[in-house]
BAGUNU-950704 format. One record per residue (C-alpha): chain; residue in one letter; residue number from 1; x negated, y negated, z negated. Coordinates in nm, 3 decimals. Example, Ala and Ser with C-alpha at 12.3 -4.5 7.8 and 13.67 -1.06 7.14 Angstrom:
REC  ch  aa    i       px       py       pz
REC   A   A    1   -1.230    0.450   -0.780
REC   A   S    2   -1.367    0.106   -0.714
This chain:
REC  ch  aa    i       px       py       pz
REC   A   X    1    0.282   -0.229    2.152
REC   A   X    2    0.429   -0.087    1.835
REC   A   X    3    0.755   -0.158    1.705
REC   A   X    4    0.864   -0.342    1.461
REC   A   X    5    0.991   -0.073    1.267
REC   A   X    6    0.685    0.159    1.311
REC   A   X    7    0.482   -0.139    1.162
REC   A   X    8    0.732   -0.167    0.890
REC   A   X    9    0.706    0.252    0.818
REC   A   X   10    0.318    0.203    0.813
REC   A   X   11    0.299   -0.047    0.578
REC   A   X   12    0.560    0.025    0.351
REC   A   X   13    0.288    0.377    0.337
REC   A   X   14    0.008    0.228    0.276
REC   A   X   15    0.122   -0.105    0.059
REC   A   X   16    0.511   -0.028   -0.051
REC   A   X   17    0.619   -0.010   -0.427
REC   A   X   18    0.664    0.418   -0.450
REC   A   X   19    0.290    0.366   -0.608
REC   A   X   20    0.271    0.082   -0.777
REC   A   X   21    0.632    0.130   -0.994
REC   A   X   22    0.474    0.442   -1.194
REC   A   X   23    0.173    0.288   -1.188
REC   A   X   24    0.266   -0.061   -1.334
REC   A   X   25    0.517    0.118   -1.556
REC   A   X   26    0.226    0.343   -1.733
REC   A   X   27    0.029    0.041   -1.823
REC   A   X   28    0.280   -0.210   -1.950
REC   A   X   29    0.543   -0.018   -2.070
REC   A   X   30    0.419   -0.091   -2.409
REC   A   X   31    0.351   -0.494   -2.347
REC   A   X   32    0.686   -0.738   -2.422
REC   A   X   33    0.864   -0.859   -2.146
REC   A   X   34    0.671   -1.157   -2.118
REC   A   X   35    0.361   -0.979   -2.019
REC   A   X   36    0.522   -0.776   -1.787
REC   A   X   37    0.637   -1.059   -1.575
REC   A   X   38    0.295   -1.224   -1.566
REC   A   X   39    0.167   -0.915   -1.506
REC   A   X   40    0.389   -0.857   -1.245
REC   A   X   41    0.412   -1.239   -1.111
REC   A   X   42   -0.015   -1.243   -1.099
REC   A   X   43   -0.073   -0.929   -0.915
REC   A   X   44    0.176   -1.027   -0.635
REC   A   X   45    0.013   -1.393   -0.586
REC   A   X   46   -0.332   -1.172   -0.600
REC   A   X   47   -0.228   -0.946   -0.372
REC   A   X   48   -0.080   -1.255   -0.168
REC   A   X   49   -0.424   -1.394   -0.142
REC   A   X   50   -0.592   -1.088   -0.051
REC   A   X   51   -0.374   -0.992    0.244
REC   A   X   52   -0.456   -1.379    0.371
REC   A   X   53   -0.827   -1.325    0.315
REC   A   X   54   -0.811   -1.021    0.505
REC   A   X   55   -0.563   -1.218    0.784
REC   A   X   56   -0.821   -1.453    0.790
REC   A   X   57   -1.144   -1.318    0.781
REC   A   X   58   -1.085   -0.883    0.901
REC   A   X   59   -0.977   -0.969    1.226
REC   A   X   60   -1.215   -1.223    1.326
REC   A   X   61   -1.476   -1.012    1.173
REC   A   X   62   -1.357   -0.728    1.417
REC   A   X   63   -1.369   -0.931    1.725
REC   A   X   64   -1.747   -1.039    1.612
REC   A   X   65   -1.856   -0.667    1.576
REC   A   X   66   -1.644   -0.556    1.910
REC   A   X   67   -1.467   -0.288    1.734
REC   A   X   68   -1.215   -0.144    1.932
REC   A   X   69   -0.853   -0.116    1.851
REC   A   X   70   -0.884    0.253    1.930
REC   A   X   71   -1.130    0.264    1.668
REC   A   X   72   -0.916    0.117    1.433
REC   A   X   73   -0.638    0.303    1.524
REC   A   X   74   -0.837    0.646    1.429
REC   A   X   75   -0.922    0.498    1.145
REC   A   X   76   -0.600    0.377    0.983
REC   A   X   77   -0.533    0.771    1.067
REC   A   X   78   -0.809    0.878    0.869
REC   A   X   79   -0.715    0.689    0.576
REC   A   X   80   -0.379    0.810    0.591
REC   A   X   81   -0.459    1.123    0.588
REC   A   X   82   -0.692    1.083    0.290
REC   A   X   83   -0.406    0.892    0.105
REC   A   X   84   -0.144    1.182    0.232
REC   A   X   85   -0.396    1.398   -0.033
REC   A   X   86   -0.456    1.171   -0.251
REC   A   X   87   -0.067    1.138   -0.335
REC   A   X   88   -0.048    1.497   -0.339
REC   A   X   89   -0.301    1.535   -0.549
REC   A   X   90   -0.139    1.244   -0.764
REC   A   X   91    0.204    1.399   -0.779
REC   A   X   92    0.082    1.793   -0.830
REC   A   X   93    0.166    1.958   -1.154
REC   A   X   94   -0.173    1.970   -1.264
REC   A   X   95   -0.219    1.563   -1.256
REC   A   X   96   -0.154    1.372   -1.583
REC   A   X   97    0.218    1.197   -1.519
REC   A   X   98    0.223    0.803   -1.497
REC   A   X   99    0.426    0.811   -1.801
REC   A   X  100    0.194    1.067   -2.021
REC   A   X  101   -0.103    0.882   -1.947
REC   A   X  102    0.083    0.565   -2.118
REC   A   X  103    0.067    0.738   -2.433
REC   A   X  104   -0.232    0.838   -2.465
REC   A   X  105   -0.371    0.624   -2.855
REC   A   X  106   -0.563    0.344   -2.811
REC   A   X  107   -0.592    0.169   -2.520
REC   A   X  108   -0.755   -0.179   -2.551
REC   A   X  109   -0.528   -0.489   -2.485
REC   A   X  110   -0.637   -0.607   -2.146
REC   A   X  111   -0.472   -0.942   -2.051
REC   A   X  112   -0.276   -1.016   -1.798
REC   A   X  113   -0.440   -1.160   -1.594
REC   A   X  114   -0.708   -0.906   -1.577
REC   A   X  115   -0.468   -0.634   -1.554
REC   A   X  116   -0.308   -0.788   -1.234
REC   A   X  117   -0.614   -0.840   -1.057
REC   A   X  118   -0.734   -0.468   -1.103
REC   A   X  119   -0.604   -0.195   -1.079
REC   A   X  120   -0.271   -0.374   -0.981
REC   A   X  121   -0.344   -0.619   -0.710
REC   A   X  122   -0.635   -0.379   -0.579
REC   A   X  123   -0.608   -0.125   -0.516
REC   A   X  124   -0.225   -0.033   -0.626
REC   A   X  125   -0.053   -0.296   -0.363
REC   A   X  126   -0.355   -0.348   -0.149
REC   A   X  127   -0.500   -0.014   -0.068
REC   A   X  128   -0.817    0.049    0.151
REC   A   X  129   -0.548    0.209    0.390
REC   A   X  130   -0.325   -0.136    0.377
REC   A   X  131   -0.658   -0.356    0.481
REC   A   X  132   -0.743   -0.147    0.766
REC   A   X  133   -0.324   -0.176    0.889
REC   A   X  134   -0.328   -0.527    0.814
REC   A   X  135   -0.660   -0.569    1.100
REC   A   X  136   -0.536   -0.362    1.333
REC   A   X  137   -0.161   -0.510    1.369
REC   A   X  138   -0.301   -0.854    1.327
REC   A   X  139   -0.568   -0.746    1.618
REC   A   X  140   -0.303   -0.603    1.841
REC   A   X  141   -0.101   -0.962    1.788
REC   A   X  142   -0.343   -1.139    1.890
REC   A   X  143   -0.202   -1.423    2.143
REC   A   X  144    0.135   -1.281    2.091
REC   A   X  145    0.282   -1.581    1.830
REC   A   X  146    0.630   -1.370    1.769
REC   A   X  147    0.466   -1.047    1.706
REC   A   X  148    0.223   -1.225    1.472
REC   A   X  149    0.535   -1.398    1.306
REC   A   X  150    0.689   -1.052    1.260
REC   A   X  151    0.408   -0.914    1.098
REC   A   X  152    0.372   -1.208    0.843
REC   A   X  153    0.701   -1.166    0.723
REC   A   X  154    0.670   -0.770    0.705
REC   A   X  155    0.387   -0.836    0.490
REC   A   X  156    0.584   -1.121    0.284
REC   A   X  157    0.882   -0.852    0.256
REC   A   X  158    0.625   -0.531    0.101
REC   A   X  159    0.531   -0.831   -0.179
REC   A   X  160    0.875   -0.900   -0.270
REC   A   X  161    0.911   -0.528   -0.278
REC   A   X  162    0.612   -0.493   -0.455
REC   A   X  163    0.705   -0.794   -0.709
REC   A   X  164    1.083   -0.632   -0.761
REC   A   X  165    0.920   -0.257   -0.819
REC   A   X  166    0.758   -0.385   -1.116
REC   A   X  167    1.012   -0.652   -1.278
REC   A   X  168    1.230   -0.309   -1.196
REC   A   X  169    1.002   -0.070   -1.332
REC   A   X  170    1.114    0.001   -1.678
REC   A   X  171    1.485    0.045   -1.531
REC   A   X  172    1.417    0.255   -1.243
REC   A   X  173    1.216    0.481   -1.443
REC   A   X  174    1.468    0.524   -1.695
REC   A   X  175    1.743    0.596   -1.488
REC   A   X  176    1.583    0.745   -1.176
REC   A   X  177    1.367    0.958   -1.381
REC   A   X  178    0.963    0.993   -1.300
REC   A   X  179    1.023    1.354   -1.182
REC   A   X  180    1.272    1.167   -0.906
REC   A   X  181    0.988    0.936   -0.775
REC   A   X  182    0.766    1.234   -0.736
REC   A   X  183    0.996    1.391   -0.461
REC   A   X  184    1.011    1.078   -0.302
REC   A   X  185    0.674    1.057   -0.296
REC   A   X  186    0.634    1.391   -0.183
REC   A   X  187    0.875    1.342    0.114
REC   A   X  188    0.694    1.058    0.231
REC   A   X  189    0.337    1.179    0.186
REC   A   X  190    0.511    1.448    0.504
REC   A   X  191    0.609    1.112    0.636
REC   A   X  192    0.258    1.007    0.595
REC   A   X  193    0.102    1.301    0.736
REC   A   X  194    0.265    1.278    1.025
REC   A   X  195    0.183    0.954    1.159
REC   A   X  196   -0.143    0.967    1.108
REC   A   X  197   -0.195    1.205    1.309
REC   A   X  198    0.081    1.045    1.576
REC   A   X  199   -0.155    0.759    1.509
REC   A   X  200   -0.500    0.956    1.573
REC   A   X  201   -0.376    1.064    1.885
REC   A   X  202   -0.279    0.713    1.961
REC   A   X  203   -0.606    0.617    1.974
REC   A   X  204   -0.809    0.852    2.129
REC   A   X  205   -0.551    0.854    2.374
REC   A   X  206   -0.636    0.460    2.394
REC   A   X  207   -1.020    0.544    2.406
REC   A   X  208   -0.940    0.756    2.716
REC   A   X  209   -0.852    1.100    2.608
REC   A   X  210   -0.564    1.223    2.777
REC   A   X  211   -0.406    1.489    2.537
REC   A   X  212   -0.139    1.715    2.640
């Protein structure tokens, strides 16, 4: 069974703030305070009711079709990997900056509400790579009520995360500088890289191929 840290490294990959601050930042950094905290205050309850409907309706879904946690365990891999790209791809020199693309003229006033249901709620917080976690922890805690409990809260904890990054955007920004968040990012897309593959082999080592 995984640790509770290794669940807390996984999810803080696929759902933690490093992509939603720059994100959020670039599209309300020209809104009034105001809008920023609904903004900010709608995409987390969003997000909030995503992760249950996934709690809620992934796993059981997964036990209907018989998919195997090895399965899902190569998959969450995959998806790292693909997001290990895509957030090198995001953070190369060649990629329009978070901060650029908030001034380019003319952007139509989206409301709040809108704006924290997409792109903030899905797929900034909740990626496709968060979903698949979310299953396959909740699937491995099946009938184990602590673990369960564990996972709950580490999911509670990435929102509040999540809901700080972007109250916090503006500030961090400003003082850690975009150029800052970009090495971050680029030390934990290694991070990234790395356990998907650890967790690749995990589960073809679970489906019965012994590597050595």
């Amino acid at each position: 069974m995984f640790p509770t840290g290794y669940i807390f490294t996984i999810l803080f990959l696929a759902m933690g703030p490093l992509r939603t601050i720059p994100t959020f930042y670039a599209l309300t950094r020209e809104n009034d305070w105001g809008y920023r905290v609904r903004a900010a205050v709608l995409a987390t309850l969003m997000a909030g009711a995503i992760i249950a409907l996934v709690a809620v309706s992934g796993v059981e879904t997964i036990q209907r079709w018989r998919v195997s946690v090895a399965a899902l365990e190569i998959a969450i891999g995959i998806l790292l990997i693909r997001s290990t790209f895509s957030t090198l791809s995001m953070l190369g020199p060649g990629h329009k900056k978070p901060a650029d693309q908030a001034e380019a003229p003319e952007r139509a006033p989206v409301s709040a509400a809108s704006l924290a249901f997409s792109p903030l709620a899905a797929p900034t917080i909740v990626t496709p790579t968060g979903v698949v976690t979310i299953v396959l922890f909740l699937s491995l805690a099946e009938g184990d009520a602590a673990l369960e409990h564990q996972i709950y809260l580490l999911l509670l904890l990435m929102l509040g995360l999540n809901l700080a990054g972007m109250l916090l955007a503006g500030l961090i920004v400003r003082f850690v500088r975009i150029t800052t968040l970009e090495v971050v990012g680029w030390v934990f897309a290694a991070l990234q890289a790395a356990l998907a593959v650890d967790v690749i082999l995990n589960g073809l080592k679970r489906a019965g191929f012994v590597l050595h």
